[in-house]
N, C-alpha and C positions, 0 to 999 in steps of 0.2 A: 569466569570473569567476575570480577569486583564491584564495576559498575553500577549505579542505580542499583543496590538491590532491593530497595525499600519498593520497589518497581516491578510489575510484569511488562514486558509488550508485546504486542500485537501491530508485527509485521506485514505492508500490507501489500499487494498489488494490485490495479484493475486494466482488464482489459476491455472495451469500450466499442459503441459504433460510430464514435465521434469524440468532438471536442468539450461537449457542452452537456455539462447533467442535465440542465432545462428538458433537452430536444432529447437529448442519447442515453443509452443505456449499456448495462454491463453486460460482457457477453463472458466473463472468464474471470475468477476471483482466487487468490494465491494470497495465503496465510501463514504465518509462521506464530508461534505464540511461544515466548521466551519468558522463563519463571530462573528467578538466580541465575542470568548468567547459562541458561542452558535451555536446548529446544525442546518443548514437552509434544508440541503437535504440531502438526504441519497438516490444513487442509487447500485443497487445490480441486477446484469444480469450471466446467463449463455451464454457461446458463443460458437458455431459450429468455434471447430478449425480446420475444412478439415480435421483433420487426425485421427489416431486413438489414443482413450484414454489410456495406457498403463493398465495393472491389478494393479500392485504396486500402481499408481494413484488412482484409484478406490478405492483401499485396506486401501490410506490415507485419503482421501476427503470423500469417498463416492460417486463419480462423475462417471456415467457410461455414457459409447457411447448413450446408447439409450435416455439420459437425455439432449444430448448435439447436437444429431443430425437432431433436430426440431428447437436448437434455432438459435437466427441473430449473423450473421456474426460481425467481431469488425467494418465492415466498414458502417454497416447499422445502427453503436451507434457512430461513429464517434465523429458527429456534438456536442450529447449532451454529450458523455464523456468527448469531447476538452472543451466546457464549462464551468465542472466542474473545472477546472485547471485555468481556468481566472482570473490574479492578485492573485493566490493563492501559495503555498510550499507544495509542493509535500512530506506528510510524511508518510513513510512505519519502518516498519521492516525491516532491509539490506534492505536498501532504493534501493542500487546497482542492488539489481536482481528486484525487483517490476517493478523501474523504466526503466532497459533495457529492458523488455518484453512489456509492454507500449510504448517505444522508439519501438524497432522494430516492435509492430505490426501498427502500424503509417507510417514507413517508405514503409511498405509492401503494404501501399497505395499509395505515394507519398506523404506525406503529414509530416513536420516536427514538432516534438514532444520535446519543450526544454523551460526547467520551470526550475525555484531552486528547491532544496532539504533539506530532512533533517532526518537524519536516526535516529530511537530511539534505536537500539541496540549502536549505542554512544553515547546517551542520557544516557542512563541509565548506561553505564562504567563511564560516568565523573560524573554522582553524587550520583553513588552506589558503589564505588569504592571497598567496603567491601565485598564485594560478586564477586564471581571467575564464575557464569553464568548469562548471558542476553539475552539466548535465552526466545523467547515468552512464553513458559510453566512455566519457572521457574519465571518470573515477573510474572504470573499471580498467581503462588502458594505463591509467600513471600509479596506478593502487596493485597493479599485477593480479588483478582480479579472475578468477574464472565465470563464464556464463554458458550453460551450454544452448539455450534456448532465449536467445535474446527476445524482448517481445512477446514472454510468454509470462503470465503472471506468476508464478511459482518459481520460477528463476530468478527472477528478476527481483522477486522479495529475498530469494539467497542472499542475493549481492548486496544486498541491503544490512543485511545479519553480516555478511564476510568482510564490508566495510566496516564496520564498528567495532568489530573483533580487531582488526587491523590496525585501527588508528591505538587500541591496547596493548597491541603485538609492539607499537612502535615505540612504547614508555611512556604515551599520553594520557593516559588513564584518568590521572588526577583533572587534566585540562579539558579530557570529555565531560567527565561526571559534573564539571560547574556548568561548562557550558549549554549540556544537555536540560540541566536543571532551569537554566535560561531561558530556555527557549519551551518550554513543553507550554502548550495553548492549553487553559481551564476550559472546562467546558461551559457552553454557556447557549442562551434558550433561543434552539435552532429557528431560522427565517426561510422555511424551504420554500421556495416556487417551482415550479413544475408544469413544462407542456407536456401531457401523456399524448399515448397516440390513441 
């Protein structure tokens, strides 16, 4: 691919005990990290949030206490997670919540977390204009997308990588690369807050 290549990204997904970085934390983190147009790494970890996994959670992910209460901490994946973001754009689904839960579990070390952005649920409002949803299910049903693991972070950042390929597949190309360039958030000097438990 053509795109951006003045550009890495770091593709992202979180899986969560909750709605709110404040209060919740990550239980499951899925990476893709794209150099020219092509996938160099792929990491995908379960993570021991201290606390406990909600049913609802469970009930969406899959994700049980018992699955998460053996694996490492975010602070023991730190070094290589912060890697994966080096020189790279931070892109998520509501990039806003991916990236505050990432943001705060960072801060909950001491350690400051602030890269650009770039969200594809506006991605895909500004060049799918036509269509009234952009939540992740419905680009993957009208985009002919594959997922085998809905809900699971490392999939789920697939299809994130397999939509943007696709909107290039489609002769877009030219109308990604501005508008991606549109939209990508500078970074700028993080305001975390934070309930720990």
């Amino acid at each position: 691919m053509q795109y951006l290549p003045q550009h890495n990204l770091a593709i992202v997904d979180v899986e969560t005990t909750g709605g709110s970085s404040r209060y919740h934390r990550v239980i499951e983190i899925g990476i893709l990290r794209v150099e020219n147009g092509k996938v160099v790494k792929k990491f995908n970890s379960l993570i021991n949030p201290e606390c406990v996994v909600p049913s609802f959670i469970t009930e969406i992910t899959g994700i049980k206490n018992s699955d998460v209460e053996d694996a490492p901490l975010f602070m023991d994946m730190q070094d290589e997670i912060l890697e994966l973001f080096e020189d790279a754009i931070f892109v998520a689904h509501n990039v806003g919540f991916d990236y505050s839960f990432i943001q705060n579990e960072f801060a909950r070390i001491d350690r400051e977390f602030n890269v650009p952005r770039l969200c594809t649920v506006r991605l895909s409002r500004k060049l799918f204009k036509e269509h009234h949803h952009h939540d992740l299910s419905s680009i993957i049903r009208r985009m002919g997308l594959m997922c085998e693991n809905r809900h699971r972070a490392l999939d789920d950042a697939k299809v994130l990588w397999e939509f943007i390929k696709k909107i290039e597949a489609m002769g877009r190309g030219d109308e990604l690369r501005t508008v991606m360039r549109q939209m990508i958030t500078q970074p700028a000097r993080p305001n975390v807050v934070f309930v720990d438990y």
